[in-house]
C-alpha positions as CSV (number, residue, x, y, z in Angstrom):
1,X,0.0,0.0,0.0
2,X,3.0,2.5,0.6
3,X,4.0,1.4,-3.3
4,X,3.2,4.6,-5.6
5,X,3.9,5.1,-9.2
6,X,7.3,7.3,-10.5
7,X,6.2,9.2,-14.3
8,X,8.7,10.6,-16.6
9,X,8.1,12.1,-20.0
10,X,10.1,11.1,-23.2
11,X,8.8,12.9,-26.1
12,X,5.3,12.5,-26.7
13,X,5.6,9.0,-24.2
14,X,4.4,9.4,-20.7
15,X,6.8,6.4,-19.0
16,X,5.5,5.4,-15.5
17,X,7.3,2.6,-13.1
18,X,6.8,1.3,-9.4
19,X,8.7,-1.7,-8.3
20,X,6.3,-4.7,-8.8
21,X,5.0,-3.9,-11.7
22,X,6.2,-4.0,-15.6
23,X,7.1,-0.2,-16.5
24,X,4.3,1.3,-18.4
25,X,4.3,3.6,-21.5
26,X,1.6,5.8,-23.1
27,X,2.3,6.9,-26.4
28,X,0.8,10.2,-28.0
29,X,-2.2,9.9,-24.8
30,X,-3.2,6.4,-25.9
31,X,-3.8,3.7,-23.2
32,X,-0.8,2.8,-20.8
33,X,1.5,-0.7,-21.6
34,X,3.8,-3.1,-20.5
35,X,7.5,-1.4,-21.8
36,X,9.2,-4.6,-22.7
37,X,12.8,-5.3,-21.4
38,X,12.4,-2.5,-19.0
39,X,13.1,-3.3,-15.5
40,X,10.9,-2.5,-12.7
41,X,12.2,0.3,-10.8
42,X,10.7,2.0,-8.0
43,X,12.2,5.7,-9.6
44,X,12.7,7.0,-13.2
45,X,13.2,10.1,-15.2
46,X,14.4,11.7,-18.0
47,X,18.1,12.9,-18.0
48,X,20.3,14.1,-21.1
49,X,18.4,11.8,-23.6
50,X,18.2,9.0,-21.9
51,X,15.4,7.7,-19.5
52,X,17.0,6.3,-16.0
53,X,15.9,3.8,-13.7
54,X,17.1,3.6,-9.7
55,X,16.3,1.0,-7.5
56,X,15.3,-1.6,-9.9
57,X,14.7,-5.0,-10.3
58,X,15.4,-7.3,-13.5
59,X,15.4,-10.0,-12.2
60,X,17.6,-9.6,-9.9
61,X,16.8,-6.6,-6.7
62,X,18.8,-4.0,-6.7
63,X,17.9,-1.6,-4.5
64,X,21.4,0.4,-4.6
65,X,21.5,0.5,-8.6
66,X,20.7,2.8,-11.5
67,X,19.6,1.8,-14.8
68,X,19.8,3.7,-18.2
69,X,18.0,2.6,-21.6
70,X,19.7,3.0,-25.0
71,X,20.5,7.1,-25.8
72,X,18.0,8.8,-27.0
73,X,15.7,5.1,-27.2
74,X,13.1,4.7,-24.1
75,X,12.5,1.0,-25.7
76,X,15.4,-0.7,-25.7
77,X,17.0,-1.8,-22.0
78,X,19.9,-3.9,-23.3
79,X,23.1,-3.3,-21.9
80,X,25.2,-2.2,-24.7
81,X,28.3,-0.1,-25.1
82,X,27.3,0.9,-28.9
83,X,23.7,1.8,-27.6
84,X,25.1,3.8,-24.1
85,X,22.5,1.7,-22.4
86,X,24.2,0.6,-19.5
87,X,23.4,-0.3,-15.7
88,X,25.8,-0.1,-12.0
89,X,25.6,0.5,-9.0
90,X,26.9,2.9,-5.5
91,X,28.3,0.8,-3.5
92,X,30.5,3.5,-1.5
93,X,27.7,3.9,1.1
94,X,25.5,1.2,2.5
95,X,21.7,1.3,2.0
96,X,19.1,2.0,-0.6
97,X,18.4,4.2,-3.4
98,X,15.5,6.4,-2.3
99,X,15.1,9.2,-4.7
100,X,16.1,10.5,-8.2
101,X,15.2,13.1,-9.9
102,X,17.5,15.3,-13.1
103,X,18.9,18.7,-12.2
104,X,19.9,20.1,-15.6
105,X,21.8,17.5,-17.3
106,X,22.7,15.7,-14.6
107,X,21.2,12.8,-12.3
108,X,21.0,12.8,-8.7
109,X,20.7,10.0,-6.8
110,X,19.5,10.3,-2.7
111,X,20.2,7.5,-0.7
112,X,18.2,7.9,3.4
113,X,22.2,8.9,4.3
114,X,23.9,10.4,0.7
115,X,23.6,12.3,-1.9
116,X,25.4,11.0,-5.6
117,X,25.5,13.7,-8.6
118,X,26.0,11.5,-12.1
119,X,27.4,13.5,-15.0
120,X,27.1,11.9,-18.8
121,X,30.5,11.1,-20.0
122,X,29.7,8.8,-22.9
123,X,31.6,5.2,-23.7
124,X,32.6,2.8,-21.9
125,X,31.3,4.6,-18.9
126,X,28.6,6.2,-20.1
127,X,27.7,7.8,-16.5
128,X,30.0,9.3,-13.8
129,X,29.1,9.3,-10.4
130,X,30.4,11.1,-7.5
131,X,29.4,11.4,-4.0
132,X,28.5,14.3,-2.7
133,X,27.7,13.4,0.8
134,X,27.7,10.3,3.0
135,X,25.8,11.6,5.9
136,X,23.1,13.8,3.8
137,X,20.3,12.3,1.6
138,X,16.5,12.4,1.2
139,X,13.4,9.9,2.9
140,X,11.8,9.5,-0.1
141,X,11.4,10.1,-4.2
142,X,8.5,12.7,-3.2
143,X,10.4,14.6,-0.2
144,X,12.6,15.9,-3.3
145,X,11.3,19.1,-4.9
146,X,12.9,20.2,-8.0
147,X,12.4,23.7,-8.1
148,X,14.8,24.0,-11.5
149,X,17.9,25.6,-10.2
150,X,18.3,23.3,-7.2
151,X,16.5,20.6,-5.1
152,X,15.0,21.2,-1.9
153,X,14.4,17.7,-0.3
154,X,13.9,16.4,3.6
155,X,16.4,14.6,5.2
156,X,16.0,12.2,8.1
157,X,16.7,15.3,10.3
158,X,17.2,18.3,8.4
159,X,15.6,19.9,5.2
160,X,18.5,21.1,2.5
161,X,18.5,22.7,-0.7
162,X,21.4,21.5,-3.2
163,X,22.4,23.1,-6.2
164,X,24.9,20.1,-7.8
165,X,27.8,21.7,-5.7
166,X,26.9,20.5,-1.9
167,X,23.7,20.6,0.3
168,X,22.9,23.6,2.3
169,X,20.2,23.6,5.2
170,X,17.3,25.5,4.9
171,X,15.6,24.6,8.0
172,X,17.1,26.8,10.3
173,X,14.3,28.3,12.8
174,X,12.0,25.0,12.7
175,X,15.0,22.1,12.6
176,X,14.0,21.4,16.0
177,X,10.6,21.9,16.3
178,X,9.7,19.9,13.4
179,X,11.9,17.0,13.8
180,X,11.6,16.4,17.5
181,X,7.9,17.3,18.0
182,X,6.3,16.9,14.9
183,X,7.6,14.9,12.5
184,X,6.8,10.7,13.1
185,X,10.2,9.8,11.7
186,X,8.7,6.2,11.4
187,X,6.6,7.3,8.4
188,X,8.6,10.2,7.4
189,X,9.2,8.1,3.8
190,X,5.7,8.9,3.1
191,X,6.7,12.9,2.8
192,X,5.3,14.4,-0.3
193,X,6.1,17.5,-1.2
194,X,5.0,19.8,-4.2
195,X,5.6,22.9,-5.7
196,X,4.0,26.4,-6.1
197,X,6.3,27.8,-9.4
198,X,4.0,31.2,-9.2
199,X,4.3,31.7,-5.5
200,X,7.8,30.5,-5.3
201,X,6.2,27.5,-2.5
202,X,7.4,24.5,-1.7
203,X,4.7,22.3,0.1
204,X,6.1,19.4,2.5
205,X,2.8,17.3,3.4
206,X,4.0,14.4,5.9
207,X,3.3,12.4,9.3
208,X,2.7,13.6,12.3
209,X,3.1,12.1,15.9
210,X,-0.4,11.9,16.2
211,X,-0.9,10.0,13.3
212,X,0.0,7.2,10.8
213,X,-0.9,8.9,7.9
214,X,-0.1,12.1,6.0
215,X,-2.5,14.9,8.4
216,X,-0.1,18.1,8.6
217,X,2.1,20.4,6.0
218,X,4.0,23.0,6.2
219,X,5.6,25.5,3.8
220,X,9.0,26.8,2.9
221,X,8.8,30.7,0.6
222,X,12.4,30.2,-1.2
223,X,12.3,33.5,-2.0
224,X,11.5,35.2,1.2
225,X,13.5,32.3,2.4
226,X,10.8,31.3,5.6
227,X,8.7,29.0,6.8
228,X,4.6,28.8,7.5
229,X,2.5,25.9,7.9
230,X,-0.7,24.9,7.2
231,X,-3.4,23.7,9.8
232,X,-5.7,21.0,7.6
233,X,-6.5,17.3,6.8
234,X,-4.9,16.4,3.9
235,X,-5.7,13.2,1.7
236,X,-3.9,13.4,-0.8
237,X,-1.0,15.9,-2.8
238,X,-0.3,16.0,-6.6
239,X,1.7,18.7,-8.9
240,X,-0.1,19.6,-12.0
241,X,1.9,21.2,-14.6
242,X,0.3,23.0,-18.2
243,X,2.1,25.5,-20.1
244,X,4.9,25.9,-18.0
245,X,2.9,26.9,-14.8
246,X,2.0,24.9,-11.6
């Protein structure tokens, strides 16, 4: 039940994956299929032409590795040096992959304690990856807000914002209050956050120590750089994007 769906957009495809279920494509709005060869990955995205896959499985679990089809080819998933569709994993930390998402032209992968930038550097490689932190990384694929300059995700005790050089934290003011008396740090994987382009928002809905389910937000103004929250039930977040507007 805590299982929830990952899309990406290739073209005119809409690509979605979770990890127990055959990715999915929908081509030009028509009905969503099984992508064949694709493994099921609880992440994916669209990064410099290629569409990547984290924490996959094909076959074989990998919960620590990243996936890339062909270049420029969301079909084909066969590892192949001519084709730059490749697969590996981050073994310098322990744990995980919890969250991806592209900034610019690069991915970045969140472990619950790192944070790994890949750069495209083309055969044999194909991908680069470098970590950035081994004590800093993000509770879940939703917690991470991509606000185009820079992510601003939660942490398992902080909230950061991370521009491809190093994580800063944001959180200064609330770090306290809202990790020790708010936050139920047993559910905080079930964090969702979205995005307010217009009012330069970012929404954080999550957990609370009264509850088991996702009840309280609050709200970080990156421009004004502060903090509100909002006092409501929530059942449910989504980001909703048409003509380049939230």
């Amino acid at each position: 039940t805590d299982t929830r769906w990952s899309f990406a957009q290739f073209g005119n495809v809409a690509l979605a994956s979770n990890k127990n279920d055959a990715m999915q494509k929908s081509v030009a709005s028509g009905a969503f299929s099984d992508l064949a060869g694709a493994p099921k990955a609880a992440f994916i995205d669209t990064i410099a032409g290629f569409v990547m896959a984290a924490n996959y499985n094909d076959g074989t679990d990998t919960v620590d590795g990243w996936y890339c089809s062909a270049y420029q080819d969301y079909t084909d998933w066969a590892a192949d040096i001519g084709t730059q569709c490749a697969f590996g994993r981050l073994l310098d930390t322990p744990g995980a992959i919890t969250g991806m998402k592209a900034l610019g032209e690069n991915a970045i992968i969140y472990k619950l304690d790192a944070t790994y930038i890949g750069q495209y550097v083309g055969a044999p490689f194909i991908w680069a990856w470098q970590l950035i932190s081994g004590e800093i990384g993000a509770v879940s694929q939703e917690s991470v807000i991509d606000i185009g300059n820079r992510h601003i995700f939660m942490g398992r005790n902080d909230i950061w914002s991370f521009d491809g050089t190093r994580p800063v934290s944001i959180a200064e003011g609330i770090r306290d209050w809202f990790f020790n008396e708010q936050l139920n740090s047993a559910y905080a994987y079930k964090t969702i956050g979205t995005h307010d382009k217009n009012k330069s928002l970012v929404y954080f809905y999550y957990v609370s120590k009264a509850s088991n389910t996702i009840d309280s937000c609050i709200v970080f103004n990156y421009k004004a750089n502060k903090w509100g929250r909002a006092n409501r039930a929530i059942e449910a977040a989504l980001e909703y994007r048409i003509g380049g507007f939230t």
